[in-house]
Steps between C-alpha positions, in 0.01 A plus 500: 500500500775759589679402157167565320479872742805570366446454117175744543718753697752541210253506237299801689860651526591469132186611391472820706868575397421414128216597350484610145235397195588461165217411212571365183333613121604337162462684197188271426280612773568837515230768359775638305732212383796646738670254762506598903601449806436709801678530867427641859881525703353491797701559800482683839900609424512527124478884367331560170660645208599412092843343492695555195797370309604670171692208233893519540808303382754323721827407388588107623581470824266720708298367839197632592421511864178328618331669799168360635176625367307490845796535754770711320720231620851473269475157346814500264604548157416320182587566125435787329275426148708674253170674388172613697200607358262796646306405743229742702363364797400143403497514181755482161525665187424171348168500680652291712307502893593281789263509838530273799281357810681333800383181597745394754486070470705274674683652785804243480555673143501888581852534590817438280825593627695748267222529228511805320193555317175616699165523282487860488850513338413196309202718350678802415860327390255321242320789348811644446632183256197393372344539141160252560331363790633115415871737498402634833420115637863381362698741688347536806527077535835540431585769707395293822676209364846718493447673802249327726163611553482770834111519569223290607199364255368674186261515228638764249262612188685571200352662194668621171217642211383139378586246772388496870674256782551425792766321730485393781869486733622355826860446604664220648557580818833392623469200286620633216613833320206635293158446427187274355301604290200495249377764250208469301356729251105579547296375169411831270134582561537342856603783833677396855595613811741454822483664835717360725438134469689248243247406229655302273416145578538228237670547194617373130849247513537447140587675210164364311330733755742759530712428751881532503743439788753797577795358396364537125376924560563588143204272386305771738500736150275235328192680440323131558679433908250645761649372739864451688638412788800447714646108406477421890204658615374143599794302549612813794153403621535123541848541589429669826180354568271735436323316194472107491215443238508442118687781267188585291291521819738797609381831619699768555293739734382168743859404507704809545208703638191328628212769528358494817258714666676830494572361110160544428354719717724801467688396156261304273181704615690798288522295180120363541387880534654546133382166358184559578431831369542379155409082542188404614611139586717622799224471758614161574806615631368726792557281757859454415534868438368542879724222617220217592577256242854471402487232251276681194762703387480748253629431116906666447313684216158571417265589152329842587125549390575879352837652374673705787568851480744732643194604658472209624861411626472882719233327632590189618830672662253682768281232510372433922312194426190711413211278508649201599453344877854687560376845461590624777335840518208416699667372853565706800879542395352685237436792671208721431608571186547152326881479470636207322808526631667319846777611649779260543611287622275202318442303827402602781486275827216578778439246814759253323318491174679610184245716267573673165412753263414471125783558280367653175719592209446850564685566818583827637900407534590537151842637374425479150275345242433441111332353238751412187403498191640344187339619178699327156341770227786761565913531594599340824551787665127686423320153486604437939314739730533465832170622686716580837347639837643566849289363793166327545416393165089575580597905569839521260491658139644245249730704287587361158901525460619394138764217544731690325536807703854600556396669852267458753253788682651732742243415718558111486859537475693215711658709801249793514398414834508142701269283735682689794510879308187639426547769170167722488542465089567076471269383279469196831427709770195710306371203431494365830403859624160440315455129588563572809239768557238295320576215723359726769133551352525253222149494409478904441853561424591175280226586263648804362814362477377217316331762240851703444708176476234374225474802319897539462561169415220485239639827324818256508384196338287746291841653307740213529430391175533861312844562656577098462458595119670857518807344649485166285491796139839676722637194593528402132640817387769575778518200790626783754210715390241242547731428861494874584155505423334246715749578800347846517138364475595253804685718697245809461200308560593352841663787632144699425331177665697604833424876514094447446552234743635764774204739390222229535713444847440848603160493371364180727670641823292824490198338395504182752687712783389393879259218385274792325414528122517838320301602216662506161384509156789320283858665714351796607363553869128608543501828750248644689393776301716803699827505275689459780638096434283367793352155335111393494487305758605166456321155528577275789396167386654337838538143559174365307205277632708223503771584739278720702271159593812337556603792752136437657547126542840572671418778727137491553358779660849715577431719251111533446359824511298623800 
């Protein structure tokens, strides 16, 4: 019983540590034929804002030192790539984009002495030296094969403008130096998802169905492979007793990362929220979602009902389980004012007991967030936009940055500002300024935000095409020009985003200052009728019927009137 305590501990641990969402679109079930992948960072430490490598040479012989994505924590150096490619935030100028969810696994596997290579660096080193999503898969295998894998569990989503994957990585512990591994690329027309729990489960072993062990990679760049995977993920398995059973019968996620409650609960319940906004069918999977039944689990990949938008995707990244049994607006840790939000940590103990609290994919301790998108009609570096946004993806503006940018917004810059450093003009710390309000009166102030998010980002979506086009006619006269050209859009655009952000700031703290509402007509304040900027007077909406009977029940007569 203690051993079994134990294993539910850690998984609560990793999960409240870890917790990022990632969902999946091929160019066959998207509205507009584009590929994408979208991903919440979400963590209480990390600080939001658009990292950025411009393409450089290296003559033979240069290391490149390898800090720790989470930590900061010096690693060690590997080999320089003699070239790197542009890269802005997650994202190529190949329309290459890499995301990530932590799913911990094994605990006997999470530590290798003297590895090198953590998954954030593994993410970024790749972008940098790859051309294609099956390029991206190739070198970040056999960078953890050189240099020993550093982190714990993941599911990465890779995405290039045709081909979606994912791959799914654990090391070997003290075992062995590297990793196991298995990547598979989702079906076109079909979407997926990963939040924090390994999904892949069986998989193809033979090159009929596409399957090709790693010691063969470059028979990864036939168009007709869908899937590879390391030569010893099963034979580590069996080796060390983890796995005993027949190699076709193997599952990856039940071997190296059994789902469990927490699994499903906190991890799965994110994809199921997704699924079933565009499948019908995923009804049957609501007890799993919620944890009860843990051996229905959900398809690796699923056919949607309806092509998914962009729309759609901004969606699903603030999603709080609206509708579902997990919506979690209604309870008494809602507040008055219906907050989906908890804060942390996830579990809570009382009298002995150990509680939680929902974990939707919209979470209010978000760094950063995006939704790439891969779009094969124009040049590399027009076709990738990355849709990028600092904080809680339900309140953040998603931005549309060109993959081909040679800088990044002032306001998003890396360095302007830190988790520890607050910068009045940090494109992170207006949004949170805003989020943070509206978390305060969410059903009065979240509402308007809602409406200026919408609005902006519509105008966005609205004219991505026209300057997609503009650029594309530059881009084939002068490459720089078409370059210059969609830098300035990107940069200009965001930076804008940030300084109506700090208005509509400004705007909700008059209007919702000391729990009363002013009167306004669009941004301008309603006055009395004197001239002399003394406002109507405001409404006072209170606490609402529902909290004021629960006051009632609690206090009985204390405070009736006499």
């Amino acid at each position: 019983m203690k051993k079994v305590i134990l294993i539910i501990f850690v998984s609560f641990l990793y999960f409240s540590v870890f917790a990022c969402t990632n969902f999946l679109i091929t160019k066959g079930a998207s509205s507009d034929g584009s590929t994408m992948i979208s991903y919440n960072a979400d963590s209480h430490t990390l600080y939001g804002e658009l990292y950025y490598w411009p393409p450089a040479t290296y003559p033979e012989g240069t290391m490149l030192d390898i800090y720790d994505w989470d930590s900061g924590q010096y690693h060690g150096k590997i080999k320089q790539a003699l070239q790197t490619y542009n890269v802005v935030g997650n994202m190529n100028e190949f329309q290459v984009a890499i995301g990530e969810t932590t799913f911990g696994g094994l605990s006997k596997l999470h530590h290798q002495k003297d590895a090198i290579i953590d998954y954030g660096s593994l993410i970024y080193i790749a972008l940098q030296r790859s051309k294609s999503a099956r390029e991206a898969i190739k070198v970040m295998t056999e960078l953890v094969a050189e240099y020993g894998y550093a982190s714990h569990g993941e599911s990465f989503s890779i995405m290039d403008a045709d081909e979606v994957w994912i791959l799914e990585m654990i090391g070997k512990g003290e075992y062995d130096k590297g990793a196991v591994w298995v990547a598979r690329m989702i079906p076109d027309g079909y979407i997926s998802a990963h939040a924090n729990q390994a999904r892949i489960r069986t998989f193809p072993q033979n090159f009929k169905d596409g399957g090709i062990s790693s010691d063969e990679m470059d028979k990864l760049y036939d168009p007709n492979v869908n899937t590879i995977y390391a030569s010893d993920v099963i034979s580590f398995a069996k080796t060390h007793g983890f796995y005993k059973g027949d190699d076709k019968d193997f599952s990856f996620s039940d071997i190296y990362a059994p789902v469990d409650f927490g699994g499903a609960r906190f991890c799965e319940s994110r994809v199921w929220s997704m699924f079933r906004q565009v499948n019908n069918d995923m009804d049957k999977y609501e007890n799993y979602a919620m944890g009860f039944d843990l051996t229905n689990r959900m398809p690796l990949f699923i056919k949607p009902d309806r092509m998914v938008s962009l729309k759609d995707m901004i969606s699903f990244m603030g999603d709080h389980f609206e509708g579902t049994k997990m919506d979690f607006r209604n309870d008494i840790g809602a507040g008055p004012f219906g907050l989906p939000y908890r804060w942390r940590g996830l579990t809570w103990k009382i009298d002995g007991q150990t509680y939680f609290n929902e974990r939707s994919t919209s979470t209010q301790q978000t760094g950063f967030t995006f939704i790439a998108q891969g779009r094969s009609q124009y040049p590399d570096p027009i076709g990738g936009i990355l849709w990028f946004g600092v904080d809680d993806a339900y309140f953040t503006v998603y931005n549309p940055i060109f993959c081909g940018v040679r800088s990044v917004p002032v306001y998003y810059r890396q360095g302007f500002g830190n988790m520890m450093q607050f910068e009045e003009d940090a494109a992170f710390w207006v949004f949170n300024q805003v989020s943070n309000l509206a978390y305060t009166r969410y059903n009065t102030i979240g509402p308007i935000v809602k409406k200026e998010q919408s609005m902006l980002e519509d105008k966005f979506i609205k004219s991505i095409g026209p300057i997609s086009e503009a650029a594309k006619k530059l881009f084939e006269i002068d490459e720089n020009l078409g370059l210059e050209y969609i830098t300035d859009y990107s940069v200009n655009q965001a930076d804008n985003i940030v300084k109506y952000w700090k208005k509509l700031y400004r705007f909700l703290f008059v209007k919702f200052m000391d729990g009363n509402i002013k009167k306004t007509k669009g941004r301008q304040f309603i006055d009395n009728g004197n001239g002399k900027n003394i406002p109507a007077y405001p409404d006072q909406p209170g606490y609402g019927e529902k909290t004021y009977r629960k006051i009632i029940q609690e206090t009985g007569d204390r405070y009736k009137m006499k």
